[in-house]
C-alpha positions as CSV (number, residue, x, y, z in Angstrom):
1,X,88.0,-15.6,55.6
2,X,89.8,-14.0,52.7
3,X,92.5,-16.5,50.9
4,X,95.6,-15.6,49.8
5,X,97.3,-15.8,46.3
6,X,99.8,-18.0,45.9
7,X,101.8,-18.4,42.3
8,X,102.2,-21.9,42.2
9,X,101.2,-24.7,39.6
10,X,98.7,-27.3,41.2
11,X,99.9,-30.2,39.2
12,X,103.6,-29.4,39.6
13,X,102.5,-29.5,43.2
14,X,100.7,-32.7,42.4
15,X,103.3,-34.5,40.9
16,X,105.4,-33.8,43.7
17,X,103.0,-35.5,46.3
18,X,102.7,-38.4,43.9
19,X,106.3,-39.4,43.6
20,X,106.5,-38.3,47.5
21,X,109.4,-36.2,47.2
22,X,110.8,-34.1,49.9
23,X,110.0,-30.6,49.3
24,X,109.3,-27.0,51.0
25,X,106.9,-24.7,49.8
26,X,107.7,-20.8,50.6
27,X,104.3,-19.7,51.5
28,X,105.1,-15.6,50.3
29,X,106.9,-16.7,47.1
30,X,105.0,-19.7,46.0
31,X,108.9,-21.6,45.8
32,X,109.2,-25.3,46.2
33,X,112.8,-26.4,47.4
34,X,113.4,-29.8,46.7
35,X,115.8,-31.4,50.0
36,X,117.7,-34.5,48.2
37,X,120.2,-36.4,50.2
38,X,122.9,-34.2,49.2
39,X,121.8,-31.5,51.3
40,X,121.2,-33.6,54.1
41,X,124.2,-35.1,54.1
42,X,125.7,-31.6,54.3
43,X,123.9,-30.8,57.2
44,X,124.8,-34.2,59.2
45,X,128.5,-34.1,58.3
46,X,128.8,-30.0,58.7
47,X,130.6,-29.7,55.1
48,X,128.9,-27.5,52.1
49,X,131.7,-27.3,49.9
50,X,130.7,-29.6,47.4
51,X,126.8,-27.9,47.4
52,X,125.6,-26.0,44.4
53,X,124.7,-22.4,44.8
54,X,120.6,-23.6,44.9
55,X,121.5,-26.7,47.7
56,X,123.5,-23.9,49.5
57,X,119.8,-21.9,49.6
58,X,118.1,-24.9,50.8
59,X,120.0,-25.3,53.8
60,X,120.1,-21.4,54.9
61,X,115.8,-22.3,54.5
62,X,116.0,-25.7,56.3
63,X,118.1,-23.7,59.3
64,X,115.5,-21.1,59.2
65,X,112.7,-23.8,59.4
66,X,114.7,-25.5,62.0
67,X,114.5,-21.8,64.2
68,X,110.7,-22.1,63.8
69,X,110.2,-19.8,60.6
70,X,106.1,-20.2,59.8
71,X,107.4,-19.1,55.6
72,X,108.0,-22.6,54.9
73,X,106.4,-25.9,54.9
74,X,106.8,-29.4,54.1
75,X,104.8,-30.8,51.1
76,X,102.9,-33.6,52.1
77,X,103.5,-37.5,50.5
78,X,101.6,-39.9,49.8
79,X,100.4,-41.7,52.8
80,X,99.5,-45.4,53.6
81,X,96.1,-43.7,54.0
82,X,96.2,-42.2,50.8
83,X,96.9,-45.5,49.0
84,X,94.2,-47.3,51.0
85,X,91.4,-44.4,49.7
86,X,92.8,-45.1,46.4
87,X,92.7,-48.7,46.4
88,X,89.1,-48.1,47.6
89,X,88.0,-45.4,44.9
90,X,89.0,-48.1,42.2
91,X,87.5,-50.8,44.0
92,X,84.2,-48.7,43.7
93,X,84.7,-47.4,40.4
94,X,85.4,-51.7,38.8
95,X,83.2,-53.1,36.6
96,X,83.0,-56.9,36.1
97,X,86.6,-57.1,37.7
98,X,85.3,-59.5,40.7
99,X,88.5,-61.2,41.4
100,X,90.5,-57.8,40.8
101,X,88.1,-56.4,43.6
102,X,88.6,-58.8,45.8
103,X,92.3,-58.8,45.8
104,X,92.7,-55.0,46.3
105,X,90.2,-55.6,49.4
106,X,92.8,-58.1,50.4
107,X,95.7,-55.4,49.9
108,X,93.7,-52.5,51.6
109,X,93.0,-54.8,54.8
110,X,96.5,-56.0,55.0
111,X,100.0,-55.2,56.4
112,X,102.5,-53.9,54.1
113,X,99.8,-52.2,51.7
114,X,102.6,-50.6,49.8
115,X,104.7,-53.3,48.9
116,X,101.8,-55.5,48.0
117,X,100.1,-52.9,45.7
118,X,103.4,-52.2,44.3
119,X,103.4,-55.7,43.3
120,X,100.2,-56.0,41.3
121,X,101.3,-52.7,39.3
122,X,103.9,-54.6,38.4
123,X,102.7,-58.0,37.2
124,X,99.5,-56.2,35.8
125,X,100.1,-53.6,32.8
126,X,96.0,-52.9,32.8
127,X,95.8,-52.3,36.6
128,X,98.8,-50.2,36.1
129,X,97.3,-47.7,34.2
130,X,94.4,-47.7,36.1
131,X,96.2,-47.1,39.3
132,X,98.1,-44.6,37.6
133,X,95.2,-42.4,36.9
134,X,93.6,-42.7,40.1
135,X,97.0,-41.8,41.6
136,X,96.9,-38.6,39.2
137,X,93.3,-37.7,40.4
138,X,94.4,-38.5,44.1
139,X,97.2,-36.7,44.3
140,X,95.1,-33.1,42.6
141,X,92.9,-33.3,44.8
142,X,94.8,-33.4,47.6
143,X,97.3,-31.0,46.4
144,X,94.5,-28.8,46.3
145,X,93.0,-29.5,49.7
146,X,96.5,-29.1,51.5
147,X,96.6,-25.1,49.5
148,X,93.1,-25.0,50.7
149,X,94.2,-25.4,54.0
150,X,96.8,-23.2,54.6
151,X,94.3,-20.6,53.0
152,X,95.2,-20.0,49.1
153,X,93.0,-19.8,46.9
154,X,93.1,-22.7,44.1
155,X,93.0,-21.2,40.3
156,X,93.5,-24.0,38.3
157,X,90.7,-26.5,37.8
């Protein structure tokens, strides 16, 4: 199978998925739209006056989306699932952090994984930067997988 080109910057793309922003991607053009609640709450109440020139675009692409256009697509976030591999890829990558181990065991088998991992960022500056970089490395990779899958070609390393 033959990938396609696509002009588009993997780590703007992963930065995106890592602060799980709502975004499209124009498949031909390599665009990312970003959908903030301005525009949506343009398109609930039925008024664009008050919409920039850019929002304005946004919505003609979200009613072409909603007409089933294939050109556009929604960036994927950050999942629960994503933050339990992660938890788990630092869990394996810990040295001589026992009791830091067992507690993000504890947060990967529990309810609420997001709140609870967004807790131990914050009361731990060392984790923090830890989670941080696995978050960077997460987010890549799968920023590169999801291209991969609609069939670009990745040229970035």
């Amino acid at each position: 199978m033959e990938r396609k080109r696509l002009d588009i910057n993997i780590y703007s793309l992963a930065e995106i998925i890592k602060n799980s922003e709502e975004h499209i991607l124009d498949l031909e053009t390599g665009r990312l739209f970003k959908i903030d609640e301005n525009i949506l709450d343009a398109i609930e109440s039925d008024y664009y006056d008050d919409l920039s020139v850019n929002e304005l675009e946004v919505v003609e692409i979200l009613k072409e989306v909603y007409n089933g256009s294939k050109r556009f697509v929604q960036v994927p976030k950050i999942s629960e699932g994503d933050i339990i591999n992660i938890i788990m890829e630092i869990r394996e990558n810990l040295d001589d952090m026992d009791e830091l181990k067992e507690k993000l065991l504890e947060i990967a088998s529990s309810e609420k994984v997001y709140r609870k991992i967004r807790y131990l960022i914050d009361k731990n500056e060392e984790f923090e930067k830890i989670w941080n970089y696995y978050l960077w490395l997460y987010t890549v990779k799968k920023a590169k997988a999801w291209l991969l899958s609609l069939g670009f070609e990745i040229n970035q390393p």
